[in-house]
LUMDREN-91293 format. One record per residue (C-alpha): residue in one letter; x, y, z. Coordinates in nm, 2 decimals. Layout:
# residues N
R residuo      u      v      w
R       A      X      Y      Z
...
# end
This chain:
# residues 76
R residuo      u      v      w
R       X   7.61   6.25  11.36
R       X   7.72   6.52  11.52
R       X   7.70   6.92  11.35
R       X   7.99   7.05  11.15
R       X   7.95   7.40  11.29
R       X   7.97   7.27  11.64
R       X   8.25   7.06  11.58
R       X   8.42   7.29  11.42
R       X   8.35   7.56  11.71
R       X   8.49   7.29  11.92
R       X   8.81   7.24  11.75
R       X   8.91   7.66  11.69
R       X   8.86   7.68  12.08
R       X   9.05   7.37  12.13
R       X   9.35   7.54  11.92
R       X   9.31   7.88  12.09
R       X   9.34   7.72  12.43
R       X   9.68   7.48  12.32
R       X   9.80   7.79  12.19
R       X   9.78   8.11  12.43
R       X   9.98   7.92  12.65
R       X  10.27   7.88  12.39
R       X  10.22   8.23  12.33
R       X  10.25   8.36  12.67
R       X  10.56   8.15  12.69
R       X  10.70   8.26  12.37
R       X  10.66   8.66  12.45
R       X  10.80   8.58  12.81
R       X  11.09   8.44  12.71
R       X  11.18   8.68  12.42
R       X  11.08   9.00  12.63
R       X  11.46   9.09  12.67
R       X  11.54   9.04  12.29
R       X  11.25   9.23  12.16
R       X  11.04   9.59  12.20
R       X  10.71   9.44  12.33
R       X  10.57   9.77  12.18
R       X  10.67   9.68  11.82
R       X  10.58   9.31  11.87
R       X  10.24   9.44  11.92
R       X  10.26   9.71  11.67
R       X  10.36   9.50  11.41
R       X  10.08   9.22  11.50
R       X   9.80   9.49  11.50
R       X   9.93   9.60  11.12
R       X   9.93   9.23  11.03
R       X   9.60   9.20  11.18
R       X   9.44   9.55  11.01
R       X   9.61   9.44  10.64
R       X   9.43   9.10  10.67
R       X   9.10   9.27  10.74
R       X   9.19   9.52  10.42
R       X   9.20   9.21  10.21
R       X   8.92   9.09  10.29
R       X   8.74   9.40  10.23
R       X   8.92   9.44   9.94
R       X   8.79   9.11   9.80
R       X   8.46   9.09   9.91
R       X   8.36   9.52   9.72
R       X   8.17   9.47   9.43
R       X   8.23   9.82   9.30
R       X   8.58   9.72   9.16
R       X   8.63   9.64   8.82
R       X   8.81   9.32   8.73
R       X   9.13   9.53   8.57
R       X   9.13   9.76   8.90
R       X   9.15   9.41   9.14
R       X   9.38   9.25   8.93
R       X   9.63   9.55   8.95
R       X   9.56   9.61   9.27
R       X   9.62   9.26   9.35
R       X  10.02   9.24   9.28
R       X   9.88   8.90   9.09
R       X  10.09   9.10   8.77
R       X  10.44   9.16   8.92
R       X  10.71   8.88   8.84
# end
């Protein structure tokens, strides 16, 4: 009945909106115990190393022995 796209739209905004109020209460109150400036550093690096492994999966010029090293799939 109704689209899965919309929907779906619907419910990611609905999450954003429920959550940037946590958020903003969460930085707020832990503003004394941490740098602010490393909080954000460290969530832009987690943010950059995401996109790197998405790029990482999606190039086609790798062969399968380079991804799979690459990967860390081999360590214990």
């Amino acid at each position: 009945m109704f689209d899965r796209s919309l929907v779906a739209k619907l419910i990611v905004v609905g999450i954003v909106f429920l959550a940037a109020p946590v958020c903003f209460i969460f930085v707020n109150s832990m503003q004394e115990l941490i740098n602010i400036h490393c909080f954000f550093a460290a969530l832009i690096i987690f943010w950059m190393d995401a996109c790197w492994r998405v790029e990482f999966e999606l190039e086609p010029a790798l062969c399968p022995d380079c991804r799979y090293l690459l990967s860390g799939e081999w360590r214990p």
